[in-house]
N, C-alpha and C positions, 0 to 999 in steps of 0.2 A: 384456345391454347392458354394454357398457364404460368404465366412467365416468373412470377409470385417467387420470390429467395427467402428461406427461412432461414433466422438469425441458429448460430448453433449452441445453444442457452449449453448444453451439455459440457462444449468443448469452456465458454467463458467460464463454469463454473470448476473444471478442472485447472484453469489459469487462476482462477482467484484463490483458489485451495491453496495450489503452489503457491500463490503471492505472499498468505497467511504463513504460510513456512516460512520464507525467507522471512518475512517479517519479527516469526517468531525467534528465529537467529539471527536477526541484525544483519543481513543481506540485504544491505538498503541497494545496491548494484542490482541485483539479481531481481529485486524486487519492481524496478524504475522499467527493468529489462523486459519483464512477465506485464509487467501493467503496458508496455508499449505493445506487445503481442496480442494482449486482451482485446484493446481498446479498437482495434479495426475489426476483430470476430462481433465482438456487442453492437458495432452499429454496421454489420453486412446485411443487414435483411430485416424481416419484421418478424414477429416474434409472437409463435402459435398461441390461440386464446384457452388454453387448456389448463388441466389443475395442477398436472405436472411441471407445466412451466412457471405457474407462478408457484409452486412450492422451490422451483429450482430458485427462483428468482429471490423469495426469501431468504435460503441460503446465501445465497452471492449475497443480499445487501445486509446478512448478517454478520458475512466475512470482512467485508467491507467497512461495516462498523468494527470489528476488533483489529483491524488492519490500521484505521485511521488511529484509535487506542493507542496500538503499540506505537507508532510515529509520533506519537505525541508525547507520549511516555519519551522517548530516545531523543525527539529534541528537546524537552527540559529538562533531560538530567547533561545532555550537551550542552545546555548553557549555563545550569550549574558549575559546570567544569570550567566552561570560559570565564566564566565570572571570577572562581576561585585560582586559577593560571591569571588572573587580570590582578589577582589581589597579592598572589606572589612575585609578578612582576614588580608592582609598586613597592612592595615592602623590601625587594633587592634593592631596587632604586633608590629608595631613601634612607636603606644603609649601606648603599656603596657613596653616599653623598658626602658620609663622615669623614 
C-alpha cells in the first residue's frame, strides 16, 4: 500500500501567481494572506521527481524572486517617505520654536 501524499506543486504555483498580483498592486494584506495559504500546500507532501515539476517549480522561485523585488522596491520608497514626514516634522518644530 501506498500511503506516499504528493505535494500539489500545481495549486502552490497558482497561490504564488496570485501572490505576484497582489504584489504587483500593493496588496501587501492580500499578499501576507495568499502566502499564509501557500505555505502549508508547499510542505503537505513530497514533491513528484518529474520535468514538469521542476519546470513548475522554476516558475514559483522565479515568482518568488520578483515578489521579493517588488517588497523591497515598496519598503524603500516607505522609508523614503518616513524619512521625508521625519524631516517635515522637524523643520515644523523648529519653526514653531520661533
Amino acid at each position: 500500500m501506498n500511503d506516499l501524499v504528493w505535494c500539489d506543486v500545481g495549486r502552490v504555483l497558482e497561490l504564488t501567481e496570485s501572490m505576484h498580483e497582489a504584489a504587483s498592486e500593493s496588496r501587501w494584506d492580500d499578499l501576507i494572506a495568499l502566502e499564509a495559504e501557500r505555505d502549508p500546500v508547499l510542505h503537505s507532501g513530497t514533491m513528484r521527481q518529474s520535468p514538469e515539476t521542476l519546470e513548475t517549480l522554476k516558475s514559483i522561485m522565479l515568482l518568488d524572486k520578483l515578489i521579493t523585488d517588488l517588497a523591497s522596491a515598496a519598503r524603500d520608497e516607505t522609508a523614503r517617505e518616513l524619512g521625508q514626514a521625519r524631516r517635515v516634522r522637524r523643520a515644523v518644530a523648529a519653526y514653531s520654536s520661533f
